[in-house]
C-alpha positions as CSV (number, residue, x, y, z in Angstrom):
1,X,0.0,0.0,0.0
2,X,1.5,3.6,-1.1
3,X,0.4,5.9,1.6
4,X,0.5,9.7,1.1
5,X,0.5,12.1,4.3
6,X,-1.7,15.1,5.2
7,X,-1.0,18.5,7.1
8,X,-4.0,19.4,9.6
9,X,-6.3,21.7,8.1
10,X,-3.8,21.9,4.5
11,X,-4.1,18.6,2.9
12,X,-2.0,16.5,1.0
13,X,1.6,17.2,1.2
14,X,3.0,16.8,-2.4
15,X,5.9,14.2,-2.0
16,X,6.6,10.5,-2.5
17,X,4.1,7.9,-1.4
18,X,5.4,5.9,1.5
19,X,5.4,2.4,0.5
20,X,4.3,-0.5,2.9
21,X,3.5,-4.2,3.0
22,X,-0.1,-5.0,4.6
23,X,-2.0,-7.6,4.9
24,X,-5.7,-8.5,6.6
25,X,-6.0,-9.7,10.2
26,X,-9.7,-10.7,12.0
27,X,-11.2,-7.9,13.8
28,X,-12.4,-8.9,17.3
29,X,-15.4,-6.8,17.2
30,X,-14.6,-5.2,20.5
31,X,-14.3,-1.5,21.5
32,X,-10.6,-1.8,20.1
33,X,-11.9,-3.2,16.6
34,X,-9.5,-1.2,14.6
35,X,-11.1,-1.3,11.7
36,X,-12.8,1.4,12.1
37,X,-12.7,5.4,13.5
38,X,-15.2,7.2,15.4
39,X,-15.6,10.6,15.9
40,X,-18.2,13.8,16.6
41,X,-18.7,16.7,14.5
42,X,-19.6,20.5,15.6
43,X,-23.3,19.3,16.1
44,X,-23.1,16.3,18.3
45,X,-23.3,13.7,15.2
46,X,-21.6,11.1,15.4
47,X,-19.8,9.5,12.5
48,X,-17.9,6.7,11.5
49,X,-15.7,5.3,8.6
50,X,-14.7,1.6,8.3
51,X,-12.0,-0.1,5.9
52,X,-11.4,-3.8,5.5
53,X,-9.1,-5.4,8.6
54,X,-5.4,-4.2,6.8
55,X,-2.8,-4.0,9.6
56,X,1.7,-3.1,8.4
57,X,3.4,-6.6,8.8
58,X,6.8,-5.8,8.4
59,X,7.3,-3.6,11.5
60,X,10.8,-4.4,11.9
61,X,11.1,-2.3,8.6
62,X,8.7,0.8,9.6
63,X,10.6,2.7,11.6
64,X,13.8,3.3,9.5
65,X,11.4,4.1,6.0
66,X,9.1,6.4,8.6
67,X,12.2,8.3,9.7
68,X,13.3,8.6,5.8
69,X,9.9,9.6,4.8
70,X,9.8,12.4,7.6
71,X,13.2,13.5,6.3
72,X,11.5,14.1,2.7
73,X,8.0,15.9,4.4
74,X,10.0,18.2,7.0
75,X,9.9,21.1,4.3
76,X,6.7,20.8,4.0
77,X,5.6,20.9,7.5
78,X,8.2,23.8,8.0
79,X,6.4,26.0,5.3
80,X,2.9,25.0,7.2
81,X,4.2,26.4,10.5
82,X,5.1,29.8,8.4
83,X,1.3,29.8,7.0
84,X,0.4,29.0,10.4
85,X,2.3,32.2,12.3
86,X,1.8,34.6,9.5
87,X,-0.3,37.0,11.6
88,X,1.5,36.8,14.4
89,X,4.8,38.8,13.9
90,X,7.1,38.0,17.3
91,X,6.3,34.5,15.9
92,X,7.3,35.0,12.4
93,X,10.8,36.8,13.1
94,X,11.5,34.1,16.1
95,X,11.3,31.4,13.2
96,X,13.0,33.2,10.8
97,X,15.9,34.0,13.4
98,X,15.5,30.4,14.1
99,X,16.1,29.1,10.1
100,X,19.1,31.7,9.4
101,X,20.7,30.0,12.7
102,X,20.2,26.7,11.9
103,X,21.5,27.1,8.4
104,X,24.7,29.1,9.7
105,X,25.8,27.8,13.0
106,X,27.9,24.1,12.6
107,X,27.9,23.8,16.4
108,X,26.0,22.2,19.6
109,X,23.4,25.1,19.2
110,X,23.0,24.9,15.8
111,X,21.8,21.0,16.7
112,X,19.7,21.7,19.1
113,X,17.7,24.1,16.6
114,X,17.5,21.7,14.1
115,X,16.3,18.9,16.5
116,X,13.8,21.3,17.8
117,X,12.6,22.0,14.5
118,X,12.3,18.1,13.9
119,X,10.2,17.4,17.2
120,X,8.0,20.2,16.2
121,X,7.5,18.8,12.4
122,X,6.8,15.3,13.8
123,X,4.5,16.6,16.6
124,X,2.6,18.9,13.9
125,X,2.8,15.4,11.2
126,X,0.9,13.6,14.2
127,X,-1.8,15.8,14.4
128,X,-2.5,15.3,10.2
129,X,-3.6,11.9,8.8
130,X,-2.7,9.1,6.7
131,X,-4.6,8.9,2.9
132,X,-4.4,5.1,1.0
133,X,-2.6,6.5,-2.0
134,X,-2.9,3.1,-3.9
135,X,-5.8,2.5,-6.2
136,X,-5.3,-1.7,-6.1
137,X,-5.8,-2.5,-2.3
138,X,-9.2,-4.6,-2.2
139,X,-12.2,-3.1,-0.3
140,X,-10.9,0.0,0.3
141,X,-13.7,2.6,0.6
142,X,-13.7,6.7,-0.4
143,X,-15.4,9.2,2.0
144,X,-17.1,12.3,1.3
145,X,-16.0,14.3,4.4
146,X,-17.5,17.4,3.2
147,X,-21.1,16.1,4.2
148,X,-20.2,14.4,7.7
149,X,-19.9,18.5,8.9
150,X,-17.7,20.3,10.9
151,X,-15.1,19.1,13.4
152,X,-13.3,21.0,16.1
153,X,-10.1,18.2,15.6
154,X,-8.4,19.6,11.9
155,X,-7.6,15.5,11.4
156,X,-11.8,15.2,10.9
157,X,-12.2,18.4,9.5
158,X,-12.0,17.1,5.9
159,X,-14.2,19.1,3.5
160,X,-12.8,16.7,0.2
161,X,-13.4,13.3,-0.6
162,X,-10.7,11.0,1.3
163,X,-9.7,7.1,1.6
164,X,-8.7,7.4,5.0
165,X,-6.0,4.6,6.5
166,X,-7.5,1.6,7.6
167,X,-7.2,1.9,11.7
168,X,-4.4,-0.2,12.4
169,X,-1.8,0.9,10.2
170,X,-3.1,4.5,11.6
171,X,-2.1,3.3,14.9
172,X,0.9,1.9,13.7
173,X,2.2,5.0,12.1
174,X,1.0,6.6,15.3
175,X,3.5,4.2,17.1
176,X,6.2,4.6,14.7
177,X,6.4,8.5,15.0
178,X,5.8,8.5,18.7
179,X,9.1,6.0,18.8
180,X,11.1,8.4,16.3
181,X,9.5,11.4,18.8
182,X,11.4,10.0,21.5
183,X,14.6,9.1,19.8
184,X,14.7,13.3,19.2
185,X,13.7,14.1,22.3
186,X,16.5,11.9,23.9
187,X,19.1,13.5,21.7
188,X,17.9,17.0,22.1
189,X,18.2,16.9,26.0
190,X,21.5,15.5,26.0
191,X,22.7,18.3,23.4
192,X,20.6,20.6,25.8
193,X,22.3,19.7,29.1
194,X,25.6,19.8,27.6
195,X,25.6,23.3,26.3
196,X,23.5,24.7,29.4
197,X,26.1,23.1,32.1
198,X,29.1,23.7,30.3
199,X,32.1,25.7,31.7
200,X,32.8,28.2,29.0
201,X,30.4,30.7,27.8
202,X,26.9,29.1,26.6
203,X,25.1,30.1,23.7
204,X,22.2,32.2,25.6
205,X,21.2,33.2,22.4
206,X,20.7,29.9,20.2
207,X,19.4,28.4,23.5
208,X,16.6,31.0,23.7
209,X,15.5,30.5,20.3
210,X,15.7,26.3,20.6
211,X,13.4,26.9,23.9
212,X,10.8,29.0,21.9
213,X,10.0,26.4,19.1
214,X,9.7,24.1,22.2
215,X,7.7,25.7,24.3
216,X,5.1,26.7,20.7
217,X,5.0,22.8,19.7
218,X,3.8,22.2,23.6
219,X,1.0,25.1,23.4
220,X,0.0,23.7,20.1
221,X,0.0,19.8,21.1
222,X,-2.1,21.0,24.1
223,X,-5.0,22.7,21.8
224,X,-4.7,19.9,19.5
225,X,-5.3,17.2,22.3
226,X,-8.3,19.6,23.7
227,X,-10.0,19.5,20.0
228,X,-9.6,15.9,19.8
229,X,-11.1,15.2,23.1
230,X,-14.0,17.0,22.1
231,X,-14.2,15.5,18.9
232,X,-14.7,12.1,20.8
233,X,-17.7,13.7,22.9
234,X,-20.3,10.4,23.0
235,X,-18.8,8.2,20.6
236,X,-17.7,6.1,23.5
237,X,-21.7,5.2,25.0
238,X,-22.9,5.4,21.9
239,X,-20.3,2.4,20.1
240,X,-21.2,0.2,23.2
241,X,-24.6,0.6,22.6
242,X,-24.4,-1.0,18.6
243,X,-26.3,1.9,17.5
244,X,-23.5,3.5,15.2
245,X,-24.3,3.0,11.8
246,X,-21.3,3.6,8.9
247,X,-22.0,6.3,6.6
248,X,-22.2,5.2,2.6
């Protein structure tokens, strides 16, 4: 299955498919059925989009071709965070002061901003979605998201037709950047403590500017997790009660 990514609230980034090898496992037809996703819109509907059972079975593999296809989208994802602070100008010359750093400095520092900049990417690339890019994969279903309404979590809010990612390679991508998240955030604390604690003179200045894109990427993963907390307002009591019905 080729899989092609999407920025939340932008669309389809225009790079590469990511390739991957699937197959079909048996649902248990339990509240963790993965098979299919549930959400609410802006009016208390709730909707709900099933593929067929496909799950990633070469895992050993998904990490490494993750972390190269990050590599190719990080571009992308930093040109959406330039869309996304246009109005706000401390913003806009913070990031710019950040870029002309990063491309200059061959130091600690200049590390640090350029891991900073890739836990921010990867944290924005979580928030986005997964689209089945492949038209030969058996079952899968299109979605007209334009008609299921408004959703306060950008990953729902979908006015475009979509094949959405069956649920468990979702979660599995999920996984995958969560593990690459952690890799970063490991490296970047250690590149961190050694410029803070060190006994010459630090770079206040670099430092500053690595904390800033930190401290924005938390403020944004908060309203992001807020939105999609709402946007799972009744799905739970209503999916136990069999009532959920998939829309055509």
């Amino acid at each position: 299955m080729d899989i092609n990514w999407n920025l939340p609230g932008a669309g389809p980034i225009q790079a590469h498919p990511m390739r991957v090898l699937i197959r079909q496992y048996h649902p248990k037809g339990s509240l963790l059925d993965t098979a299919t996703s549930v959400w609410s819109n802006t009016e208390g509907q709730v909707k709900v989009v099933q593929q067929p059972p496909y799950a990633i079975y070469d895992t050993a593999s998904l990490l490494p071709a993750f972390e190269r296809y990050f590599g190719n989208l990080q571009p992308a994802v930093e040109q959406w965070i330039f869309e996304r602070i246009r109005h706000d100008q401390i913003a806009s010359l913070t990031y710019r002061e950040v870029m002309r750093v990063r491309s200059k400095r061959l130091s600690g520092a200049r590390n640090l901003l350029d891991l900073a900049m890739k836990i921010q990417c990867l944290s924005i690339m979580s928030q986005g979605y997964g689209t089945v890019w492949s038209n030969n994969v058996p079952g899968i279903m299109e979605y007209d998201y334009g008609k299921m309404g408004r959703s306060s979590y950008e990953a729902y809010d979908r006015n475009s037709r979509d094949r959405p990612l069956p649920g468990a390679i979702h979660q599995q991508m999920d996984v995958a950047a969560l593990k690459y998240l952690r890799k970063l955030e490991k490296q970047a604390l250690k590149v961190l403590s050694s410029l803070t604690f060190k006994s010459r003179i630090r770079p206040w200045y670099e430092l500053f500017l690595a904390l800033y894109v930190v401290f924005w990427n938390m403020e944004y993963i908060r309203n992001s997790a807020e939105k999609y907390m709402l946007s799972k307002n009744g799905t739970v009591s209503i999916r136990q009660s069999g009532c959920v019905q998939c829309i055509d």
